[in-house]
C-alpha positions in Angstrom: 170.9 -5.6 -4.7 171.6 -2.4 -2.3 171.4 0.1 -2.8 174.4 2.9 -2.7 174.9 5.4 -0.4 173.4 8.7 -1.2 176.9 10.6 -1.2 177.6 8.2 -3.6 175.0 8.9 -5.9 175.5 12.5 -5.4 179.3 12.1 -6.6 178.1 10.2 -9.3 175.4 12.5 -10.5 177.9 15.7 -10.1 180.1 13.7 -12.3 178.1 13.6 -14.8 177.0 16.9 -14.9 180.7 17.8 -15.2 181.0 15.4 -18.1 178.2 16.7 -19.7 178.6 20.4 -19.8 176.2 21.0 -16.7 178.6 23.4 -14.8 181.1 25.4 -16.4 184.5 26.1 -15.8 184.7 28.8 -12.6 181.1 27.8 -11.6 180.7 28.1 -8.2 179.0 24.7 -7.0 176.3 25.3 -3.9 175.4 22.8 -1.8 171.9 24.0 -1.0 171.5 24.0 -4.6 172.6 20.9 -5.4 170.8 19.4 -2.4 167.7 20.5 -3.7 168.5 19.1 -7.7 169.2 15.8 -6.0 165.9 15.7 -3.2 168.6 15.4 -0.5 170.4 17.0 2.2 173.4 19.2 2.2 175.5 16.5 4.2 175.7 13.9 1.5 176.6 16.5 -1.1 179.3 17.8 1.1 180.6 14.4 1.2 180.4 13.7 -2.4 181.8 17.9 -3.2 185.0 16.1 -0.6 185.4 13.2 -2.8 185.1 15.3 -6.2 187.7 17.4 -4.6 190.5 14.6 -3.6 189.8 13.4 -7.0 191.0 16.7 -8.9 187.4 17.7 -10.7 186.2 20.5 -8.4 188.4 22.8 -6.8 187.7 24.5 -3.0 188.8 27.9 -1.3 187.8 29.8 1.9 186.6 32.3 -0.2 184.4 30.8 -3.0 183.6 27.2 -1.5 183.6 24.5 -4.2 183.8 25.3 -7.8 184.7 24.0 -11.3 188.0 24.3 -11.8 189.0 27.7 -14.2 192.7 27.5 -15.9 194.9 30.2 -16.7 196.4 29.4 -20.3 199.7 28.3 -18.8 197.9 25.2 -16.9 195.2 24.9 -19.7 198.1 24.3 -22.3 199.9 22.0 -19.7 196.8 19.8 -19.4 196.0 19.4 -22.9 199.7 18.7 -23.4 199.4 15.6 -20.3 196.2 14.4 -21.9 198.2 14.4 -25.5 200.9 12.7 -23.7 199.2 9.9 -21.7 196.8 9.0 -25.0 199.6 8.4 -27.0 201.5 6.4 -24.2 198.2 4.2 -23.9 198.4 3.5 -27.6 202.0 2.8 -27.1 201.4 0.5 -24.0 198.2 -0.7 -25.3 196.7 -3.5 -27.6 194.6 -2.5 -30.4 193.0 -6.5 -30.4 191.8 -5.8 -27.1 189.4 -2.6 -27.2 186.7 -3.4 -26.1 184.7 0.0 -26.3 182.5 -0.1 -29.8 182.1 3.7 -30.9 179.6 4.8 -34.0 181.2 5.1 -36.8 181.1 8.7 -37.3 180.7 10.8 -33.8 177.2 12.5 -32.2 177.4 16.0 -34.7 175.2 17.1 -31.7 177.4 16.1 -29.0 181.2 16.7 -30.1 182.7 17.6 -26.3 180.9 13.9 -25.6 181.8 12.2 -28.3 185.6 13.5 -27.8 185.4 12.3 -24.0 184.1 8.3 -25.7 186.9 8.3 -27.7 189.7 9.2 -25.2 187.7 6.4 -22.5 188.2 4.3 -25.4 191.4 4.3 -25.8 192.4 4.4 -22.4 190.8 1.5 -22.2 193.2 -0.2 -24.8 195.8 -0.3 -21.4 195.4 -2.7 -18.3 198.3 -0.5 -16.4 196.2 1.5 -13.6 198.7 3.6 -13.1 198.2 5.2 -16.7 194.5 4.3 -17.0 193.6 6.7 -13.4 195.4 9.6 -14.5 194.4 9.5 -18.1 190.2 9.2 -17.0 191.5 12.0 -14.6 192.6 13.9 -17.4 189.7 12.9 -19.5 187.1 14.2 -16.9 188.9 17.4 -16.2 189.0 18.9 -19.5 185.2 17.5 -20.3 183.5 21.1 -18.6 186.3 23.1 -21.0 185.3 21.3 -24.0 181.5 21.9 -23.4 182.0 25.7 -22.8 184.7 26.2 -25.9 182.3 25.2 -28.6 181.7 28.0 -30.0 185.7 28.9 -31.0 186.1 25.9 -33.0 183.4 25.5 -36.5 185.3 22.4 -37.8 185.6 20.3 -34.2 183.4 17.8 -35.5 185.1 17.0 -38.8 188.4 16.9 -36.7 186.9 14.5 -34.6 185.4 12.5 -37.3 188.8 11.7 -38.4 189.9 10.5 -35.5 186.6 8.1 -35.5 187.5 7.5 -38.6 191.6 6.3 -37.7 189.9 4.6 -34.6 187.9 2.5 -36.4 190.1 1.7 -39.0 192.8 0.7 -36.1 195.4 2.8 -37.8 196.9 3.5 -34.8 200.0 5.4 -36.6 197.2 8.2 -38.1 195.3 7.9 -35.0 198.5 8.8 -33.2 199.1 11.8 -35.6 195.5 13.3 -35.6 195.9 13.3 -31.8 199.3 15.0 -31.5 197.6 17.7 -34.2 194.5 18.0 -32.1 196.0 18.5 -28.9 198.8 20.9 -30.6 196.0 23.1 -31.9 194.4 23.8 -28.5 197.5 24.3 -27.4 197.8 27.2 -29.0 194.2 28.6 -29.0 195.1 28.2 -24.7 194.9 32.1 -24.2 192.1 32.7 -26.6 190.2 29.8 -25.1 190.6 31.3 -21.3 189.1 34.1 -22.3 186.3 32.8 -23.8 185.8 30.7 -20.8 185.8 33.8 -18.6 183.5 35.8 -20.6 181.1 32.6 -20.2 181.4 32.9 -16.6 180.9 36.6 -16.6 177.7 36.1 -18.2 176.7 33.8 -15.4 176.5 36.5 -13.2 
């Protein structure tokens, strides 16, 4: 088997640290640093910071280099409202009898922000249309750093989640759909108090 190209492991391990709460929103992301995290040079993570970059999960600017991307509530609100959008249009478009993603029973009460981005994979996966299924794992990934850093705003996250579990299991795909318009209308709202939050985390970074 060969192995892959150590950009490509890079990307993948960045990736992953997105997805699991490793960075957080407005992190600056150094190259020397990550080169050292991943025993390589700072060419293949420049590659892999490129690719991370055409694909919409890390932002660049003259001034700060590469960085996790930070929202103002106006384009926070507007993503949770496309991810809201594109689940529901997978459900719509989708075939229950053909998920193929098994999910616990009731979600990781360690884990919610990861157990959130299992359940939205899984039901983009209930579509064969790429042209829904890129931008909703797009979506998915791109809101995973926000959900790690929020944690601390929302006490009942994991009961809300657990009914959606719960709906998901079940294959009642008419509560399902409900529970998601709620979910995504509620942070929605929270948008401006959830910025701020994510700006005091970075502050404390530094």
């Amino acid at each position: 088997m060969n192995t892959p190209p150590k950009h490509a492991l890079v990307f993948d391990g960045i990736q992953a640290g997105l997805r699991g709460g490793r960075f957080l929103p407005g992190e600056r992301l150094k190259m020397s640093a990550l080169a050292r995290a991943f025993q390589t040079s700072t060419m293949p993570v420049r590659y892999a910071l490129h690719g991370l970059w055409g694909a919409g999960l890390v932002e660049w600017n003259s001034g700060r280099g590469f960085h996790v991307p930070m929202l103002d509530q106006s384009l926070l609100g507007a993503r949770y409202d496309w991810m809201g959008s594109l689940l529901l249009e997978a459900i719509d478009r989708g075939n229950a009898a053909h998920a193929v993603t098994t999910l616990p029973a009731v979600p990781d009460p360690q884990d919610t922000p990861n157990a959130t981005w299992q359940l939205f994979d899984a039901i983009t996966d209930l579509t064969d249309n790429d042209e829904l299924r890129a931008p909703l794992k797009r979506a998915n990934d791109q809101l995973a750093p926000v959900r790690y850093a929020k944690q601390a705003l929302l006490d009942d996250a994991h009961d809300e989640l657990a009914a959606l579990y719960g709906c998901w299991a079940a294959r009642d795909l008419t509560s399902l759909k409900a529970g998601l318009r709620d979910y995504h209308r509620r942070r929605m709202a929270m948008a401006p108090k959830i910025v701020s939050h994510l700006r005091q985390n970075l502050a404390a970074l530094h």
